[in-house]
C-alpha positions in Angstrom: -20.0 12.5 -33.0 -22.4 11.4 -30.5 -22.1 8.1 -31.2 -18.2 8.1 -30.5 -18.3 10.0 -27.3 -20.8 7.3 -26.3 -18.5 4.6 -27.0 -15.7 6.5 -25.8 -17.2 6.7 -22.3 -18.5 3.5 -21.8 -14.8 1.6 -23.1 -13.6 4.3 -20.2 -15.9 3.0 -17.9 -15.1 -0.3 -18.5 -11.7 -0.2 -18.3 -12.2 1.5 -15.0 -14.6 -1.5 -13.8 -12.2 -4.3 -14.9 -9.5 -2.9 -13.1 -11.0 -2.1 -10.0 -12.1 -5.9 -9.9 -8.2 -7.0 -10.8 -6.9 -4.6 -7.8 -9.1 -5.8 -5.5 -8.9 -9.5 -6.3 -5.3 -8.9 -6.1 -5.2 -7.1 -2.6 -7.9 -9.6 -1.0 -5.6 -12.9 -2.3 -2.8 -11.4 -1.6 -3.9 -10.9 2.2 -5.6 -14.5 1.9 -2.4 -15.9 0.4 -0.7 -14.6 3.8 -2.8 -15.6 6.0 -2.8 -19.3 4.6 2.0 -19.2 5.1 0.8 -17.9 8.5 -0.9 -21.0 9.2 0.9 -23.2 7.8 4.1 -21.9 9.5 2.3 -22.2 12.8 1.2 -25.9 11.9 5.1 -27.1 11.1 5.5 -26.3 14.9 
């Protein structure tokens, strides 16, 4: 029984990790993917 709340935890904990990474890899290129059309509008100008 301890062994599978152990496991259970840390697969929770992991899942939690990975997808705090993937939202914040998603935010920061998505503001970095906005900023590059911004410039690239202003260069065709």
């Amino acid at each position: 029984m301890l062994a599978e709340t152990f496991w259970l935890v840390m697969t929770i904990a992991c899942l939690v990790w990975y997808s705090t990474i993937t939202v914040y890899v998603a935010v920061r290129g998505s503001f970095d993917i906005q900023k590059m059309l911004d410039e690239l509008r202003r260069s065709q100008r």
